[in-house]
BAVO-740642 format. One record per residue (C-alpha): x, y, z; residue number from 1; residue in one letter. Coordinates in Angstrom, 2 decimals, padded with zeros to 5 digits, always signed. Each point is the difference from the previous one (the first is absolute). Layout:
<nodes>
NODE|X|Y|Z|seq|type
NODE|X|Y|Z|NUM|A $
...
</nodes>
This chain:
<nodes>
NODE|X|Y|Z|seq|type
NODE|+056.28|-031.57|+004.60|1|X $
NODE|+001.17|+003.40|+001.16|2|X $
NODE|-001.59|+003.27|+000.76|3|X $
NODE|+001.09|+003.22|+000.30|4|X $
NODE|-002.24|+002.32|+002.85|5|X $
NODE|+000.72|+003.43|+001.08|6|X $
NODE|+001.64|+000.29|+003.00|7|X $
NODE|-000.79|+003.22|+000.70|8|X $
NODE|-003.51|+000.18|-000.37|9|X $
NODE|-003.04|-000.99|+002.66|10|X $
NODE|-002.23|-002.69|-001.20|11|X $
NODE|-003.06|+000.15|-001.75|12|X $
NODE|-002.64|+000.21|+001.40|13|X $
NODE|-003.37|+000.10|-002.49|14|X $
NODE|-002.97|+001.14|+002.75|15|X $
NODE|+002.34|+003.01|+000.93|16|X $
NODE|-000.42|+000.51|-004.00|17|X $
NODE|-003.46|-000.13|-000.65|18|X $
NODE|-001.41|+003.55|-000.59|19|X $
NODE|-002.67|+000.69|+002.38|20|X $
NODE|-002.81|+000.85|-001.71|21|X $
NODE|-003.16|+002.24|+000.91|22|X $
NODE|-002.62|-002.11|+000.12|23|X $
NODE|+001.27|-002.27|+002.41|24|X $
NODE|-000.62|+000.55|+003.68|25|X $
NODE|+001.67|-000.98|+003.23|26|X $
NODE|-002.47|-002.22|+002.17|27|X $
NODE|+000.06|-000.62|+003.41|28|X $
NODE|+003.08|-002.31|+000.11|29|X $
NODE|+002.17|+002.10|-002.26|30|X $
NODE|+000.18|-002.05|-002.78|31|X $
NODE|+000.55|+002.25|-002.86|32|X $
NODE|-000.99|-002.96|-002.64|33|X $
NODE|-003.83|+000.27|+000.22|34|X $
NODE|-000.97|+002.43|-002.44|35|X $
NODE|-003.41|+001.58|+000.25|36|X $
NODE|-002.66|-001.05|-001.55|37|X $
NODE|-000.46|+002.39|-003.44|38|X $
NODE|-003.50|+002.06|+000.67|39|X $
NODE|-001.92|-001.15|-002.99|40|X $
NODE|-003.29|+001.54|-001.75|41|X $
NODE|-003.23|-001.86|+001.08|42|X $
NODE|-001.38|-001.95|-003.50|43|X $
NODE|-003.24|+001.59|-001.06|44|X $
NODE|-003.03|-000.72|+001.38|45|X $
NODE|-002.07|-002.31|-002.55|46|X $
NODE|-004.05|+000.06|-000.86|47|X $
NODE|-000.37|-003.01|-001.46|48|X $
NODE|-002.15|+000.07|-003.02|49|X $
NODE|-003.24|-001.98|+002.00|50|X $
NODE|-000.09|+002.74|+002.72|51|X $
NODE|-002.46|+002.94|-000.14|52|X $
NODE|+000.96|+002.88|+002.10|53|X $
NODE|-003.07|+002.73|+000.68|54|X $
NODE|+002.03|+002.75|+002.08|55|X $
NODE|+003.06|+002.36|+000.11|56|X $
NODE|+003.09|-001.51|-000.28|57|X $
NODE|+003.08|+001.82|+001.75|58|X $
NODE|+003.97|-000.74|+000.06|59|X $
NODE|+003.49|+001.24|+000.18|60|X $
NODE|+000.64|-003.43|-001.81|61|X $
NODE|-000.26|-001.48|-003.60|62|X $
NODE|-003.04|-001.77|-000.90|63|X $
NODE|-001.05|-001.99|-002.90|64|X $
NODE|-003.82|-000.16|-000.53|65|X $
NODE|-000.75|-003.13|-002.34|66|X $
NODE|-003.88|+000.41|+001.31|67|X $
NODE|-002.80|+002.27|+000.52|68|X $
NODE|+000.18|+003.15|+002.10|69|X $
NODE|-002.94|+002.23|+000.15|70|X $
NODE|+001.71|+002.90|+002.02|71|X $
NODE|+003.16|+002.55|-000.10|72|X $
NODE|+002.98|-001.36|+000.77|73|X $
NODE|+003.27|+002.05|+000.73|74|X $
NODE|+003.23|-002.17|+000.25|75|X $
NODE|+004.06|+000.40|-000.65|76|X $
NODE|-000.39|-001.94|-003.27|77|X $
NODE|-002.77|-001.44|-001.77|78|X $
NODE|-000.20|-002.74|-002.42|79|X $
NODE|-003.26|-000.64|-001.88|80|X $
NODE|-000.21|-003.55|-001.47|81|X $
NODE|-001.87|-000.78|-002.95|82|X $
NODE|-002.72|-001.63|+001.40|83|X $
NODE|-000.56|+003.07|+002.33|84|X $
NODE|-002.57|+002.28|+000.33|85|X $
NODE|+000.28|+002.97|+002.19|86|X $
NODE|-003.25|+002.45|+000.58|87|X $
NODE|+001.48|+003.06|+001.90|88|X $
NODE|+002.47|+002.43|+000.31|89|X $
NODE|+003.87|-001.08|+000.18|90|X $
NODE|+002.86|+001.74|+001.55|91|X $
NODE|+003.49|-001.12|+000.04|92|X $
NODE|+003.84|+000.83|-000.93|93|X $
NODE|-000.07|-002.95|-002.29|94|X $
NODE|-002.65|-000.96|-002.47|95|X $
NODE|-000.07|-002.61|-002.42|96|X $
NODE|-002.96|-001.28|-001.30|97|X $
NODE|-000.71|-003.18|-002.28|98|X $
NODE|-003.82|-000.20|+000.99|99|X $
NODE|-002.72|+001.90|+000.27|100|X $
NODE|-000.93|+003.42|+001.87|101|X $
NODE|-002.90|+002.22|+000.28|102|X $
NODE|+000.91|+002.93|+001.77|103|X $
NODE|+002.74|+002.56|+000.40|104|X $
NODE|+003.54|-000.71|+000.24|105|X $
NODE|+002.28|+002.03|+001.84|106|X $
NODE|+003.82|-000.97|+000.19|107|X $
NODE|+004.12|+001.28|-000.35|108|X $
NODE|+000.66|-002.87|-002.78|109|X $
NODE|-003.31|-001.26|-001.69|110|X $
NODE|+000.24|-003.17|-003.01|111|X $
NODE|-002.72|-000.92|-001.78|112|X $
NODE|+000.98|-003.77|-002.09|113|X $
NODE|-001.36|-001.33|-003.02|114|X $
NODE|-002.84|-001.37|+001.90|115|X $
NODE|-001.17|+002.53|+001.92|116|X $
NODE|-003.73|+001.79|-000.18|117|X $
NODE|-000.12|+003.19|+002.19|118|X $
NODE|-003.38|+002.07|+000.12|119|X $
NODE|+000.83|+003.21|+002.23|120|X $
NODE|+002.79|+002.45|+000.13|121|X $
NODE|+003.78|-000.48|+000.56|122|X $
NODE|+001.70|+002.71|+002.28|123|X $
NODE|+003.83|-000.61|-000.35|124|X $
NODE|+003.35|+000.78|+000.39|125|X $
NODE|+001.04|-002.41|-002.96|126|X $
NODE|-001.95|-001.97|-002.43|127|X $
NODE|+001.06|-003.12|-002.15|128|X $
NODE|-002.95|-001.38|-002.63|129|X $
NODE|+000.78|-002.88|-001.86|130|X $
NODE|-001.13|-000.87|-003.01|131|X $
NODE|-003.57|-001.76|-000.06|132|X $
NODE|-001.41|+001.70|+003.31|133|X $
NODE|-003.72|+001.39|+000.52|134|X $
NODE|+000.02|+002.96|+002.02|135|X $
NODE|-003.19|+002.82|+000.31|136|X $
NODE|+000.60|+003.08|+001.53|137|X $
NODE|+002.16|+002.53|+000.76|138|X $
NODE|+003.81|+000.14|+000.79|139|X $
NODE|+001.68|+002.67|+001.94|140|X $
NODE|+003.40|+000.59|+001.32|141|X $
NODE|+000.65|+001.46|+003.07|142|X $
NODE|+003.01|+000.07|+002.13|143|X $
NODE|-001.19|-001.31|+003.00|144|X $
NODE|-003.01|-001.95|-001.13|145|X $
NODE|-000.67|-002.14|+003.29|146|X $
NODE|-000.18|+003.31|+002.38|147|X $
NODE|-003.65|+000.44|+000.79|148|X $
NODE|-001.54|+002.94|-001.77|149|X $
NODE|+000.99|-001.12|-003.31|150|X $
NODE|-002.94|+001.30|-002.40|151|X $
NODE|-000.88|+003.34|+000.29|152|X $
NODE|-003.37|+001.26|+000.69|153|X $
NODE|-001.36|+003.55|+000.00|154|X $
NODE|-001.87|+000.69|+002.97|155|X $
NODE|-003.53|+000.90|-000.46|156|X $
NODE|-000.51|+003.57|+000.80|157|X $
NODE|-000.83|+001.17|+003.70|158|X $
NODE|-003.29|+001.25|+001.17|159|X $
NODE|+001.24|+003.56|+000.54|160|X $
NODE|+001.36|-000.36|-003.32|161|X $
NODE|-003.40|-000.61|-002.21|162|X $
NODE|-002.48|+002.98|+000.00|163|X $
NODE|-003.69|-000.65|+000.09|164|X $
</nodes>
């Protein structure tokens, strides 16, 4: 029936309210209520299972190989399926492997699951083996395990060096 308002103060007004928040953008007309759209991660690249890859592979992305790839591949993040079988040399930040590999392994974070078989060596910042995996070969840590020169050879002595 009645009711009471303040008299001395302005009127509400919600927009003049609404925090402004950093993601959202003024376009063109000045219509502060459009927010950007969010930059989101690209989804992984997939290799289906029926797809046989004879090559290099190479990626700032994620990629999940459910296939065959005879060939390195070097990627952001790597997911081996279990029906996978990869004949090569891998390099990436993230490993994780449910499937098969024959070659080395080089990566920051490397996980070997319950099903995986590995045949090569593992070069790695961190390792996780669960329970139940096959893995022959060597593991090392190293600090840095994707830079380039990561095994060290000796160099075979020079000519001036060997006496006749």
């Amino acid at each position: 029936m009645f009711s009471k308002s303040r008299v001395t103060e302005p009127p509400r007004n919600p927009e003049a309210e609404a925090p402004v928040r950093a993601d959202m953008t003024k376009p063109a007309g000045g219509d502060m209520s459009v927010p950007a759209a969010p930059r989101q991660k690209a989804p992984a690249s997939i290799l289906s299972s029926d797809l046989t890859i004879t090559g290099n592979v190479k990626t700032t992305g994620d990629i999940q190989v459910e296939g065959v790839v005879e060939g390195d591949i070097r990627a952001h993040l790597l997911t081996v399926g279990e029906s996978a079988t990869i004949r090569g040399e891998i390099v990436a930040d993230d490993v994780v492997v449910n499937g098969r590999i024959v070659g080395r392994v080089r990566g920051l974070k490397v996980r070997l699951t319950s099903t995986a078989r590995v045949e090569g060596d593992i070069v790695h910042k961190t390792i996780a083996i669960e329970s139940g995996a096959h893995f022959e070969g060597s593991v090392q840590r190293q600090d840095d395990p994707l830079a380039t020169g990561t095994t060290k050879k000796l160099a075979p002595p020079s000519s001036s060096d060997s006496q006749a």
